[in-house]
C-alpha positions as CSV (number, residue, x, y, z in Angstrom):
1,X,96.5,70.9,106.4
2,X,92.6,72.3,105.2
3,X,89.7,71.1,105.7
4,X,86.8,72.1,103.7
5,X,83.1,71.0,102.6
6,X,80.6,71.8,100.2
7,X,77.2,70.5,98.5
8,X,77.0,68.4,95.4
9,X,73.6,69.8,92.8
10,X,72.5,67.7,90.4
11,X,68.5,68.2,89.0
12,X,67.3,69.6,92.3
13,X,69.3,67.4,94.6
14,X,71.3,68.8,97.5
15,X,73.5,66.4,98.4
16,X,75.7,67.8,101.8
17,X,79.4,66.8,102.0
18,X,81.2,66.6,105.3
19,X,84.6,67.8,105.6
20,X,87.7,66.6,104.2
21,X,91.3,66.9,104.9
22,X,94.0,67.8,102.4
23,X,97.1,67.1,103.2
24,X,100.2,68.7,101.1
25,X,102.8,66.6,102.1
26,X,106.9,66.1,100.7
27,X,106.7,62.5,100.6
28,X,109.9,61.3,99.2
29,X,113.1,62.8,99.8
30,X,114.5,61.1,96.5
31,X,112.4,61.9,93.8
32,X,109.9,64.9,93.4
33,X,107.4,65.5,96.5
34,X,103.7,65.3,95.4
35,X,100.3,67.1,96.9
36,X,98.6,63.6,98.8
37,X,94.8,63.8,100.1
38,X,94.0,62.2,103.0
39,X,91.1,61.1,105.3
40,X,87.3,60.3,105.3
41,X,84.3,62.5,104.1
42,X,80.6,61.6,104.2
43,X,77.7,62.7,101.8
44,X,74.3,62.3,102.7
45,X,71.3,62.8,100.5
46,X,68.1,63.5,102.6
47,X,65.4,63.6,99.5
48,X,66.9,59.9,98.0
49,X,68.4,58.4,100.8
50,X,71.4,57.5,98.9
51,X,75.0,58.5,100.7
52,X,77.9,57.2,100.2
53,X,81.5,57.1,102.5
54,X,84.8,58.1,100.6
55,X,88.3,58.1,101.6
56,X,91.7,59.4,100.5
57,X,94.2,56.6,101.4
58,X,98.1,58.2,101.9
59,X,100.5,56.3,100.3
60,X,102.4,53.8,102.7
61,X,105.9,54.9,103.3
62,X,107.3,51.6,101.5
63,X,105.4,50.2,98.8
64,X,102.0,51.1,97.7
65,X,99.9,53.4,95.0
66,X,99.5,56.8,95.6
67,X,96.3,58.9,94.5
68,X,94.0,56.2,96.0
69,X,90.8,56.3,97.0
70,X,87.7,54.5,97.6
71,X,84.0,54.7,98.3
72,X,81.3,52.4,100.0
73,X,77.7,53.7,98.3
74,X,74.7,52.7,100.1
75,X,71.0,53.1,100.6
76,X,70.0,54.1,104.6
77,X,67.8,51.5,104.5
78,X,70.4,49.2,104.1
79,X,73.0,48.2,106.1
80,X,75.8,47.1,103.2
81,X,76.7,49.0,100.6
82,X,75.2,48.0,96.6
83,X,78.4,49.2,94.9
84,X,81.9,50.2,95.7
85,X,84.1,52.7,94.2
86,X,87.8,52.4,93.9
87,X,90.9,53.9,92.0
88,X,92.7,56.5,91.8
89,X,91.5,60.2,92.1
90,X,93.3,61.6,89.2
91,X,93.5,58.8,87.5
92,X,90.8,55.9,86.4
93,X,88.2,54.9,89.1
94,X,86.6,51.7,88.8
95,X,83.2,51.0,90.1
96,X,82.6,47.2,92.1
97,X,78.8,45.7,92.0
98,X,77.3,43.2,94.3
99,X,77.4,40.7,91.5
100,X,81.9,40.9,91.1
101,X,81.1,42.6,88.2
102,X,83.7,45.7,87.5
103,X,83.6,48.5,85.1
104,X,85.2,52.1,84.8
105,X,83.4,54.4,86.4
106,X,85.3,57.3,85.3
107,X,88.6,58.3,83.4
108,X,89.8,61.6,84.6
109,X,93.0,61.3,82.3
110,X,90.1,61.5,79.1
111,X,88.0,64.2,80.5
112,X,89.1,67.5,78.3
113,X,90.4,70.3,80.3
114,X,89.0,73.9,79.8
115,X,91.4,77.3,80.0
116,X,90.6,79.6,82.3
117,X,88.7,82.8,81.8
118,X,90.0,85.2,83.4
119,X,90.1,89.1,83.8
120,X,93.4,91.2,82.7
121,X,95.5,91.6,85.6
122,X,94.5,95.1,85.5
123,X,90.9,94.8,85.7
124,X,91.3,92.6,88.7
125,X,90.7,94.0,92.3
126,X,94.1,95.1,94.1
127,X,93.0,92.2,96.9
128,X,92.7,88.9,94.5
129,X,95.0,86.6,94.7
130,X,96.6,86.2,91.3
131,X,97.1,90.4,90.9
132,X,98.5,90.5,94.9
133,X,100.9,87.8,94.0
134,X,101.7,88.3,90.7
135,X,105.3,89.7,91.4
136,X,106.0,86.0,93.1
137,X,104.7,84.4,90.9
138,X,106.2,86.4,87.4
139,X,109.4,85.6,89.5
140,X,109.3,82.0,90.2
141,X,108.3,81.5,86.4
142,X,111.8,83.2,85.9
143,X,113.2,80.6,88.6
144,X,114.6,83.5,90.5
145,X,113.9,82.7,93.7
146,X,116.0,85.7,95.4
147,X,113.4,88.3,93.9
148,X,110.3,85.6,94.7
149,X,111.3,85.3,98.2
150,X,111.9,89.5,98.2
151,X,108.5,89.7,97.2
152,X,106.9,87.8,99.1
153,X,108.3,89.2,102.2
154,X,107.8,92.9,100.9
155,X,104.1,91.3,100.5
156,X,103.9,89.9,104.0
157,X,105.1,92.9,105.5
158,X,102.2,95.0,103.7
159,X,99.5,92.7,105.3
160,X,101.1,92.5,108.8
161,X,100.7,96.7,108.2
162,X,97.3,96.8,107.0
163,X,96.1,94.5,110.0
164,X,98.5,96.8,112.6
165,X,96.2,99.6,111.2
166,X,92.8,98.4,111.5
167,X,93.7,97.5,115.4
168,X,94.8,100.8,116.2
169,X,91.4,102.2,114.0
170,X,89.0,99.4,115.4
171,X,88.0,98.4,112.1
172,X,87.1,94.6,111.7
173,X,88.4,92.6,108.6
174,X,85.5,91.9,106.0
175,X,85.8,88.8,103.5
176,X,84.5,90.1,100.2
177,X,82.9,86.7,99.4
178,X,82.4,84.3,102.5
179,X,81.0,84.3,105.8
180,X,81.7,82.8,108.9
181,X,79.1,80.1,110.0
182,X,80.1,78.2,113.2
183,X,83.7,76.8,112.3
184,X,83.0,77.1,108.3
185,X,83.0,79.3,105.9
186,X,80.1,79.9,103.6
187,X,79.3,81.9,99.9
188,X,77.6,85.2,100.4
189,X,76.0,84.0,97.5
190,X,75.7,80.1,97.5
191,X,76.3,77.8,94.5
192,X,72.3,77.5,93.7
193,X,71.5,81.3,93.9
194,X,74.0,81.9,91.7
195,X,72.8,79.3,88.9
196,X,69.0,80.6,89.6
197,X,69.9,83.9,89.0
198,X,72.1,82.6,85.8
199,X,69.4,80.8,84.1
200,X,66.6,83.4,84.8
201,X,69.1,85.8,82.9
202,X,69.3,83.6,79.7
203,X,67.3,84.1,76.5
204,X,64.6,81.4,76.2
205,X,65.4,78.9,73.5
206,X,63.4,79.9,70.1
């Protein structure tokens, strides 16, 4: 189970969003398990007043759709929502208005997909992910799980070390990016510093 949260920016407009649960869950025990999310977040716009109140619907044990999920969106002024979302969240989401009136809000299955940029494996820092599992991961490729689940233990091992070490040396774990703020965890550099500092770098347009 992990929770998260995070902040929508679109022209100027921080929009908060409360945290949700993601479940990764073997559903069936006859055909192939799938990643489910489940459970309620809010988001809450303070400079238009607009929020809105999604959830991630598990799929019923006998029957149902999975990949659900809908949305009330309201003003705070109001007390029912103008327009409901529903659908499914990696699929087509179809937006309901006051009137009965029903149209597709979005199409995920149409929206391209972009390949990742990313450094060689070389260049990457000993500590990131993809480079400190990248003997587990070459190996499950290879379905050879034997030398996957060698790896990962030889892996484990390390980092039950490393945190042996810095007990006996008093030396408290750093993250490289986040922070700790109450029960969260936040950007050393957050979302919007990082798109200021992107656009003031830019050429201007001639």
């Amino acid at each position: 189970i992990l929770t998260g949260q995070g902040q929508c920016f679109q022209d100027g407009v921080i929009c908060p969003c409360s945290r949700v649960v993601v479940y990764s869950l073997c559903r069936s025990i006859l055909t192939v398990p799938w990643l489910e999310l489940g459970g309620k977040c809010q988001i809450r716009c303070a400079q238009t007043g607009f929020g809105a109140d999604v959830e991630f619907h598990c799929k019923p044990f006998y029957g149902g759709k999975k990949h659900r999920v809908t949305a009330d969106i309201f003003h705070v002024s109001d007390k029912k929502p103008f327009m409901r979302l529903e659908g499914e969240w990696n699929g087509v989401m179809y937006v309901k208005h006051l009137n009965g009136d029903q149209e597709v809000f979005i199409d995920t299955l149409t929206i391209p997909t972009f390949k990742k940029k990313l450094k060689k494996l070389s260049a990457q820092d000993p500590g990131e992910s993809r480079r400190r599992w990248h003997a587990v991961t070459e190996a499950l490729w290879k379905k050879d799980v034997d030398t996957a689940t060698e790896a990962k233990h030889e892996l484990e091992e390390k980092q039950r070390a490393d945190k042996k070490e810095r007990q006996r040396l008093g030396v408290e774990w750093k993250q490289a990016h986040f922070h700790g703020e109450g029960t969260a965890w936040e950007y050393n550099t957050p979302l919007n510093s990082r798109l200021a500092q992107l656009a003031s770098s830019e050429p201007p347009v001639q």
